[in-house]
C-alpha positions in Angstrom: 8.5 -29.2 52.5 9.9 -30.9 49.8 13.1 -30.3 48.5 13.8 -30.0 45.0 16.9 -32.5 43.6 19.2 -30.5 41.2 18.8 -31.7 38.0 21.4 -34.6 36.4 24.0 -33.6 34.0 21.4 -36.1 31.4 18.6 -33.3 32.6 21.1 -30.4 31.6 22.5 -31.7 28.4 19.0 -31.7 26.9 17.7 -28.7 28.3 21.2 -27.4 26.6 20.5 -29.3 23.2 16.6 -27.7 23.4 17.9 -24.3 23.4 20.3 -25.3 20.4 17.9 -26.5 18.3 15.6 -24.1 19.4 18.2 -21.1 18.2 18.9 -22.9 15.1 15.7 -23.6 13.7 15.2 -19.9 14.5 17.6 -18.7 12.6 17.1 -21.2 9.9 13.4 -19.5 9.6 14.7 -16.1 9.7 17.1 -16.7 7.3 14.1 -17.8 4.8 11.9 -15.4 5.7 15.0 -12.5 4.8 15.5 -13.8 1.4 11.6 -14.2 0.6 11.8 -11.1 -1.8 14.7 -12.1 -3.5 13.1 -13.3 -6.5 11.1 -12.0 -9.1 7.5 -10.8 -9.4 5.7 -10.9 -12.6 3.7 -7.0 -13.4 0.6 -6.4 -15.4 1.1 -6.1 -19.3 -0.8 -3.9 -21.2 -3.9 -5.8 -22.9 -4.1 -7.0 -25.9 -0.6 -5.5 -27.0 3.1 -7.0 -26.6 5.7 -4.3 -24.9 9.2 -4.2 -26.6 10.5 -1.2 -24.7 11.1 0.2 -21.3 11.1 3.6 -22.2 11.1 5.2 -18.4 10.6 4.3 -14.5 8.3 6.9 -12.6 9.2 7.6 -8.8 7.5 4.2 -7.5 9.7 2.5 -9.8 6.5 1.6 -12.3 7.9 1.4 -16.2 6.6 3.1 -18.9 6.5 0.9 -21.6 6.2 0.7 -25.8 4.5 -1.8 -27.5 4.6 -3.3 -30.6 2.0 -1.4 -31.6 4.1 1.8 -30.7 1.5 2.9 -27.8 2.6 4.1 -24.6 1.5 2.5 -21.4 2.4 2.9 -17.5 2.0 -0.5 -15.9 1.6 0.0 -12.0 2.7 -3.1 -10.3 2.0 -6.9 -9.7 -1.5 -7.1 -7.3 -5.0 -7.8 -9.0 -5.8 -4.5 -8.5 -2.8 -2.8 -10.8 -3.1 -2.5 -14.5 -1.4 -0.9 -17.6 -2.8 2.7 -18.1 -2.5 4.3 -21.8 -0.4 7.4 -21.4 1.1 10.1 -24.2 4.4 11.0 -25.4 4.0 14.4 -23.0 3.3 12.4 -19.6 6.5 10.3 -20.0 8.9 11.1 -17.6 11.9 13.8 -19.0 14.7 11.4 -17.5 14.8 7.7 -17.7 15.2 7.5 -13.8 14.0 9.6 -11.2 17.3 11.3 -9.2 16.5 9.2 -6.1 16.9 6.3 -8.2 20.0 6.5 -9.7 22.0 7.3 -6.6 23.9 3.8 -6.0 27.6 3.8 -7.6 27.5 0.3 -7.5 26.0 -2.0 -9.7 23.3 -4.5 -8.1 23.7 -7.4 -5.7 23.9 -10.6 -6.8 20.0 -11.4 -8.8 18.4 -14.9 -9.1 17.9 -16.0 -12.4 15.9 -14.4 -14.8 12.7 -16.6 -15.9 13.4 -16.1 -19.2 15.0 -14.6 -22.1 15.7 -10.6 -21.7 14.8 -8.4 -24.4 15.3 -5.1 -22.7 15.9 -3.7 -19.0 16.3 -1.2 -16.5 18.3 -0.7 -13.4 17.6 1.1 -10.5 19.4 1.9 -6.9 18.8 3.7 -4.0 21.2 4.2 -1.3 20.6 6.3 1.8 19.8 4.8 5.0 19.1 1.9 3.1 19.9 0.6 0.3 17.3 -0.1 -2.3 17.7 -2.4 -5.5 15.2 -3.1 -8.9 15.5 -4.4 -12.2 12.6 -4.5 -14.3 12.5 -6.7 -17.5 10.8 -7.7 -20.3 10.8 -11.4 -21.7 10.9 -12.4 -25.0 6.9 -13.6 -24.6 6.5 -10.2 -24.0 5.9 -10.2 -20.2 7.4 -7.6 -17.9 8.8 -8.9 -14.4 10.4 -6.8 -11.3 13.2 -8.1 -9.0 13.0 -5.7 -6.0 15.4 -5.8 -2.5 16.5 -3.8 0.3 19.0 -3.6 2.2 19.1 -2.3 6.0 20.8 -2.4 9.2 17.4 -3.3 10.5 17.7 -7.0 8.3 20.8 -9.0 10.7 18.7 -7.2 13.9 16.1 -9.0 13.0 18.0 -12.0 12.4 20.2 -12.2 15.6 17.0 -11.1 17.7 14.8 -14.1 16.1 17.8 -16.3 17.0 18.1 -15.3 20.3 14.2 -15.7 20.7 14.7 -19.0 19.8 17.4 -19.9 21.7 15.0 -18.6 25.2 12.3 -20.9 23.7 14.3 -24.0 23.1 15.5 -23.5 26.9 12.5 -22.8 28.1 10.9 -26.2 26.4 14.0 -27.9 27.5 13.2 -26.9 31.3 9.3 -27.7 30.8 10.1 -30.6 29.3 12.6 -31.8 32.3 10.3 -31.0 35.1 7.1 -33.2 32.9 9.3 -36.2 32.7 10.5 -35.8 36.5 6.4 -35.3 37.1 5.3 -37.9 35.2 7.7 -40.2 36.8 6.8 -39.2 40.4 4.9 -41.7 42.2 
Protein backbone atom coordinates (compact mmCIF):
# COMPACT_ATOMS: atom_id res chain seq x y z
CA UNK A 1 0.00 0.00 0.00
CA UNK A 2 1.34 3.18 -0.71
CA UNK A 3 2.05 5.66 1.66
CA UNK A 4 1.13 9.12 1.09
CA UNK A 5 4.30 11.87 1.69
CA UNK A 6 3.03 14.87 3.78
CA UNK A 7 3.07 17.71 1.71
CA UNK A 8 6.30 20.41 1.63
CA UNK A 9 6.02 23.58 3.38
CA UNK A 10 6.18 24.98 -0.81
CA UNK A 11 2.81 22.53 -1.13
CA UNK A 12 1.29 24.32 2.00
CA UNK A 13 2.17 27.91 1.35
CA UNK A 14 0.21 27.75 -1.87
CA UNK A 15 -2.64 25.76 -0.79
CA UNK A 16 -2.58 28.78 1.99
CA UNK A 17 -2.17 31.64 -0.72
CA UNK A 18 -5.27 29.71 -2.79
CA UNK A 19 -7.52 30.14 0.06
CA UNK A 20 -6.39 33.85 0.37
CA UNK A 21 -7.05 34.80 -2.80
CA UNK A 22 -9.90 32.66 -2.98
CA UNK A 23 -11.53 34.75 0.25
CA UNK A 24 -10.40 37.92 -1.21
CA UNK A 25 -11.75 37.89 -4.60
CA UNK A 26 -14.84 36.73 -2.70
CA UNK A 27 -15.24 39.41 -0.80
CA UNK A 28 -14.11 41.76 -3.47
CA UNK A 29 -17.39 40.37 -5.55
CA UNK A 30 -19.59 40.64 -2.66
CA UNK A 31 -18.60 43.90 -1.95
CA UNK A 32 -19.73 44.96 -5.72
CA UNK A 33 -22.57 43.07 -5.86
CA UNK A 34 -23.82 45.08 -2.17
CA UNK A 35 -23.42 48.41 -3.58
CA UNK A 36 -25.07 47.47 -7.12
CA UNK A 37 -28.25 49.51 -6.15
CA UNK A 38 -26.46 52.38 -4.95
CA UNK A 39 -27.08 54.47 -7.89
CA UNK A 40 -29.74 55.95 -9.61
CA UNK A 41 -32.53 54.51 -11.85
CA UNK A 42 -34.21 56.63 -14.38
CA UNK A 43 -38.57 56.30 -14.17
CA UNK A 44 -41.07 56.80 -16.90
CA UNK A 45 -42.20 60.50 -17.65
CA UNK A 46 -45.41 61.31 -18.62
CA UNK A 47 -45.68 61.58 -22.61
CA UNK A 48 -45.59 64.28 -24.41
CA UNK A 49 -45.46 66.73 -21.22
CA UNK A 50 -42.41 68.04 -19.05
CA UNK A 51 -42.99 67.47 -15.06
CA UNK A 52 -41.94 70.45 -12.83
CA UNK A 53 -43.32 69.18 -9.63
CA UNK A 54 -43.38 66.32 -7.21
CA UNK A 55 -46.42 66.93 -5.67
CA UNK A 56 -46.71 63.41 -3.57
CA UNK A 57 -45.22 59.80 -3.07
CA UNK A 58 -47.95 56.90 -2.82
CA UNK A 59 -47.10 53.86 -0.50
CA UNK A 60 -44.67 52.13 -3.23
CA UNK A 61 -42.82 55.22 -3.20
CA UNK A 62 -44.22 56.13 -6.93
CA UNK A 63 -44.44 60.30 -7.33
CA UNK A 64 -47.25 62.09 -8.30
CA UNK A 65 -46.09 64.53 -10.51
CA UNK A 66 -47.25 68.23 -12.24
CA UNK A 67 -46.38 69.20 -15.46
CA UNK A 68 -45.95 72.09 -17.27
CA UNK A 69 -48.97 71.75 -18.60
CA UNK A 70 -50.42 71.75 -14.97
CA UNK A 71 -51.86 67.88 -15.38
CA UNK A 72 -51.43 65.43 -12.86
CA UNK A 73 -49.83 62.19 -13.45
CA UNK A 74 -48.59 59.03 -11.22
CA UNK A 75 -45.52 57.57 -12.79
CA UNK A 76 -45.15 53.82 -11.51
CA UNK A 77 -41.51 52.99 -11.78
CA UNK A 78 -38.50 52.32 -14.11
CA UNK A 79 -39.27 48.64 -16.10
CA UNK A 80 -40.86 48.69 -19.82
CA UNK A 81 -43.82 47.78 -18.46
CA UNK A 82 -44.49 51.00 -15.97
CA UNK A 83 -45.90 54.16 -17.35
CA UNK A 84 -47.26 57.70 -16.23
CA UNK A 85 -51.11 57.35 -15.57
CA UNK A 86 -53.24 60.75 -15.72
CA UNK A 87 -54.81 61.09 -12.32
CA UNK A 88 -57.12 64.11 -10.62
CA UNK A 89 -56.61 66.55 -8.03
CA UNK A 90 -59.07 64.07 -5.68
CA UNK A 91 -56.81 60.81 -6.15
CA UNK A 92 -53.64 62.64 -4.85
CA UNK A 93 -52.53 61.45 -1.85
CA UNK A 94 -53.77 63.87 1.43
CA UNK A 95 -50.07 63.89 2.84
CA UNK A 96 -46.91 64.29 0.90
CA UNK A 97 -45.52 60.94 2.43
CA UNK A 98 -47.20 57.94 3.51
CA UNK A 99 -46.58 57.54 7.63
CA UNK A 100 -44.34 54.42 6.93
CA UNK A 101 -42.27 56.65 4.98
CA UNK A 102 -41.35 59.33 6.99
CA UNK A 103 -40.28 57.35 9.97
CA UNK A 104 -36.30 57.75 9.77
CA UNK A 105 -34.99 60.84 12.14
CA UNK A 106 -32.02 60.87 10.17
CA UNK A 107 -31.45 62.34 7.07
CA UNK A 108 -30.11 59.85 4.15
CA UNK A 109 -26.84 58.01 3.72
CA UNK A 110 -24.37 59.28 1.84
CA UNK A 111 -26.07 59.43 -2.31
CA UNK A 112 -23.93 59.19 -5.53
CA UNK A 113 -24.14 61.98 -7.63
CA UNK A 114 -27.00 63.23 -9.12
CA UNK A 115 -26.97 62.91 -13.14
CA UNK A 116 -27.96 66.18 -13.41
CA UNK A 117 -29.22 69.40 -12.34
CA UNK A 118 -32.17 69.15 -9.54
CA UNK A 119 -35.13 71.11 -10.03
CA UNK A 120 -37.25 69.68 -7.26
CA UNK A 121 -37.19 66.44 -4.81
CA UNK A 122 -38.42 64.31 -2.30
CA UNK A 123 -37.12 62.30 0.52
CA UNK A 124 -38.17 59.26 1.94
CA UNK A 125 -37.01 56.81 4.99
CA UNK A 126 -38.07 53.77 6.49
CA UNK A 127 -36.58 52.37 9.52
CA UNK A 128 -37.89 49.24 11.24
CA UNK A 129 -36.17 46.07 10.87
CA UNK A 130 -34.53 47.62 8.17
CA UNK A 131 -33.79 50.57 7.07
CA UNK A 132 -35.07 51.81 3.83
CA UNK A 133 -33.88 54.98 1.83
CA UNK A 134 -35.28 57.04 -1.63
CA UNK A 135 -34.96 60.15 -3.22
CA UNK A 136 -36.76 60.90 -6.22
CA UNK A 137 -35.87 63.84 -8.51
CA UNK A 138 -36.54 65.65 -11.32
CA UNK A 139 -33.79 67.13 -13.77
CA UNK A 140 -33.74 70.22 -15.38
CA UNK A 141 -34.56 68.11 -18.96
CA UNK A 142 -37.41 67.25 -17.21
CA UNK A 143 -36.64 63.64 -16.43
CA UNK A 144 -37.55 61.98 -13.09
CA UNK A 145 -34.85 59.51 -11.56
CA UNK A 146 -35.06 57.36 -8.16
CA UNK A 147 -32.00 56.50 -5.87
CA UNK A 148 -33.39 53.61 -3.70
CA UNK A 149 -31.24 51.51 -0.69
CA UNK A 150 -31.60 49.29 2.13
CA UNK A 151 -30.13 48.66 4.87
CA UNK A 152 -30.19 45.26 6.92
CA UNK A 153 -28.46 43.05 9.25
CA UNK A 154 -28.93 40.53 6.55
CA UNK A 155 -26.23 42.80 4.02
CA UNK A 156 -22.50 42.05 6.23
CA UNK A 157 -24.08 38.16 6.60
CA UNK A 158 -24.05 37.95 3.37
CA UNK A 159 -20.81 39.46 3.03
CA UNK A 160 -18.77 37.49 5.70
CA UNK A 161 -20.62 34.16 4.49
CA UNK A 162 -19.55 34.82 0.69
CA UNK A 163 -16.01 35.47 2.07
CA UNK A 164 -15.88 32.56 4.01
CA UNK A 165 -17.24 30.50 0.87
CA UNK A 166 -14.41 31.69 -0.77
CA UNK A 167 -11.92 31.19 1.42
CA UNK A 168 -13.17 26.97 1.45
CA UNK A 169 -13.00 27.27 -2.38
CA UNK A 170 -9.57 28.82 -2.64
CA UNK A 171 -8.39 25.86 -0.19
CA UNK A 172 -10.13 23.46 -1.75
CA UNK A 173 -8.37 24.45 -5.31
CA UNK A 174 -5.18 24.92 -3.50
CA UNK A 175 -5.48 21.05 -2.30
CA UNK A 176 -6.69 19.85 -5.95
CA UNK A 177 -4.31 21.70 -7.38
CA UNK A 178 -1.29 20.17 -5.08
CA UNK A 179 -2.31 16.64 -5.50
CA UNK A 180 -2.57 17.28 -9.84
CA UNK A 181 0.95 18.55 -9.82
CA UNK A 182 2.21 15.62 -7.39
CA UNK A 183 0.05 13.28 -10.14
CA UNK A 184 1.27 14.70 -12.96
CA UNK A 185 4.67 14.40 -11.79
CA UNK A 186 4.41 10.75 -10.75
CA UNK A 187 6.14 8.42 -12.94
Amino acid sequence: MDKRSPRSRKEKFFILAAGLVGALLAALVMTWYLSLDNRWFRLVSPPGETPIQIVALDRNLSPYVRTQQGNLFLCSGHTWRDACRSVTAAELPLTELHPQWNSCGQGLPPLPPAPGVIIDSIEAGRCYEASTFSKIIILDDGSLWQWRRTFSWVNPFVWVTGTVLGLLLGLAAGIFLVKLNRALRAP
